[in-house]
N, C-alpha and C positions, 0 to 999 in steps of 0.2 A: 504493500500500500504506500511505503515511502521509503523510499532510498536515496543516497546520495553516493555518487560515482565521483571517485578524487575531485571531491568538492573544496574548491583552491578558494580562499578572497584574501587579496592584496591592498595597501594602505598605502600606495608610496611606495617605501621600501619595507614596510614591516608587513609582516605575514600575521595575520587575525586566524585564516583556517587553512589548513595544510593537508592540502589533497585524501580527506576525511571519505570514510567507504563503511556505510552499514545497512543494513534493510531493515525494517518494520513494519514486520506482517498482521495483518486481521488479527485482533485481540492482543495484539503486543503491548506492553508497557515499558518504553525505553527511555531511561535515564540519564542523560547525562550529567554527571558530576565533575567537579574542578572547581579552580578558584578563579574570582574574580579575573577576568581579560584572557581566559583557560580557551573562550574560544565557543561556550557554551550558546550565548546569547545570538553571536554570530549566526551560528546554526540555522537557528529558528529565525531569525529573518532573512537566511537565503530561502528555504522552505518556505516563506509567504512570502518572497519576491520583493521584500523591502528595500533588498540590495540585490545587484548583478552578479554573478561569480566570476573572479576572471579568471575561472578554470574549471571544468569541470562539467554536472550538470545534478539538481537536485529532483528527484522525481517523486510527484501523486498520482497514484492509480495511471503507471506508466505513464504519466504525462511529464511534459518537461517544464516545468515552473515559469522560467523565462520567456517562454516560444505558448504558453497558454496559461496566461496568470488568473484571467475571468474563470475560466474551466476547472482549474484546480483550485481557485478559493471559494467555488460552490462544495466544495466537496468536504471544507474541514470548518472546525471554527479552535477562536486565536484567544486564549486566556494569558494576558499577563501580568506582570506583579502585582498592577494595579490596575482594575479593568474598569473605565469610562463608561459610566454612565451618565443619563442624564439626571441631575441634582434633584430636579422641579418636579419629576416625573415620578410615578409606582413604577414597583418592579412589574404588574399585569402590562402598564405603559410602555416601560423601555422595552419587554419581550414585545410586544406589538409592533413599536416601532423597526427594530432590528431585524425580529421574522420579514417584515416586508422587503424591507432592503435586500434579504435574500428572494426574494420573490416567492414568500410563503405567506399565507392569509389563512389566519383561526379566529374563531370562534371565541369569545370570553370564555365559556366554560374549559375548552379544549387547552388557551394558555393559561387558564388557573391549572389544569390538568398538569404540563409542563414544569411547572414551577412546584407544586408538591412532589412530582418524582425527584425534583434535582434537590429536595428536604428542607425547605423553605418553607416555613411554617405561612399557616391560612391568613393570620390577620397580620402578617406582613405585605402579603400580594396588593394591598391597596394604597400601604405607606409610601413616605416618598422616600427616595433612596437617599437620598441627604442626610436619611438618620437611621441607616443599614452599617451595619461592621463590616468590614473587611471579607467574612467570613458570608454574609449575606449577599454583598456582590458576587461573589466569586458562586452561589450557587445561582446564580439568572443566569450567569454565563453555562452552566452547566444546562439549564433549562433551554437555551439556547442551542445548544448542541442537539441536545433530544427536540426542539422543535425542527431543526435548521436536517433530521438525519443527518448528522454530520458522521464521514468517516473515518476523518482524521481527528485529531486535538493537539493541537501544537501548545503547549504550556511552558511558560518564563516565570521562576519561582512564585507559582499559584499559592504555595502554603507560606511562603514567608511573612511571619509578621501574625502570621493564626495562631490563637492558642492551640493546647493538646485535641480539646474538644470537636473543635470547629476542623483543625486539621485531619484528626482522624475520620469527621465524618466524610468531609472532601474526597480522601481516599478509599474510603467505600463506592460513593458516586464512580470513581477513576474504576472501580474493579466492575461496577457493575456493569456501567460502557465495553470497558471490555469485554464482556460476558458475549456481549450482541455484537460483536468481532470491530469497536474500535478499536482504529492504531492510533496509538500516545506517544507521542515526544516528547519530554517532559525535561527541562532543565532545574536542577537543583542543588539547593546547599545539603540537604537534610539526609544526609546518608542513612539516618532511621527509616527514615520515611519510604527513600527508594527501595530498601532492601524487603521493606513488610508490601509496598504497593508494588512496585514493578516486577516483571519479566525478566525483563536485560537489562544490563550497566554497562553504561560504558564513563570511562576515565579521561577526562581531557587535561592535558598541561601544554600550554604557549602553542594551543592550534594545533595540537595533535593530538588522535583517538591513541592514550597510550596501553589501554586494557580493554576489552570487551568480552563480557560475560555471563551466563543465567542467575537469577536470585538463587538458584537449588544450587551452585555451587560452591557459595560462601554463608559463613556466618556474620551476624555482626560482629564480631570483635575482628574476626582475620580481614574484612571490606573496609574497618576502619585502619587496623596495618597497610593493607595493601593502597589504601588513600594517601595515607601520610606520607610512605614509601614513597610516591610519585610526588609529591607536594615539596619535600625539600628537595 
């Protein structure tokens, strides 16, 4: 569902991604970890064409990013750090608005629908988001994906900034999507988090995939040796 083929981007002369090569397949959860300018972020805005590669090529549903950006951004939806919404607006509101934009049209019942599966309690669907947590954004954009059948999810530290609570429910929603064969890209600090939510890991340092691996073959304490390892 998404690949990237020695996915190169250049700065000048500094190198951000380094001819990077991985697949993520239907129901995947792939993590990437590393430290800040690791290369992570990069990623995920080649994958939604925010930047050009100037090498390589990143693909959705064998499509080429670049050469069909309309096509393939019908196909996912984009969680990150801190996801935009609109202030004035409910969360029933901004899923209205947003659905459309993909050129999807519901029902009130059907987007109240959407927003309890992503666990967003009933008597917040009407509030305005101006006075939603973190944790309350971050499930419209979930509701989002379930209206949008998205079958990708490209995420930039979705849980950062969540308590225990909010974060772990986050990652039930990530498990469930997957269940119904989405692919997850998922950048992150929370090496807990990827090792209990994700599939695969992968390891970035200075724009390199230095590790790629299943959660079934580490634990946490050897994931957080084998992080640090890479980190100095």
């Amino acid at each position: 569902m998404l690949e990237a083929k020695q996915l190169t981007k250049k700065y000048n002369d500094a190198t951000a991604l380094n001819a990077v090569s991985f697949k993520v397949n239907p129901g995947d959860i792939f993590c990437l970890l590393g430290a800040n300018g690791a290369g992570k972020t990069t990623t995920i805005n080649l994958f939604l064409n925010f930047v050009e590669p100037s090498s390589g090529h990143a693909l959705i549903a064998d499509k080429d990013v670049s050469r069909e950006s309309l096509e393939t951004k019908k196909l996912l939806t984009y969680i990150p750090e801190n996801l935009t919404l609109y202030p004035n607006l409910d969360g029933l509101e901004n899923l209205d608005y947003f659905t459309g934009l993909a050129g999807k049209k519901y029902g009130s019942e059907e987007l109240h629908n959407f927003l309890t599966q992503a666990g967003l309690q009933t008597d917040a669907h009407t509030k305005r988001v101006s006075a939603y947590s973190k944790g309350m954004r971050q499930k419209v954009g979930i509701a989002l994906a379930l209206a949008k059948d998205a079958r990708v999810l490209l995420l930039d530290e979705p849980t950062s900034g969540l308590d225990p609570k909010a974060s772990n429910e986050f990652s039930e929603l990530l498990i469930a999507l997957s269940k119904k064969g989405v692919a997850t890209l998922m950048a992150t600090h929370d090496l807990f988090r990827a090792k209990e939510t994700g599939t695969h890991l992968g390891i970035m340092k200075e724009g390199n995939l230095v590790e790629m691996l299943t959660t079934d073959q580490i634990n946490h304490t050897d994931l957080e040796k084998l992080y640090l390892k890479h980190m100095n």
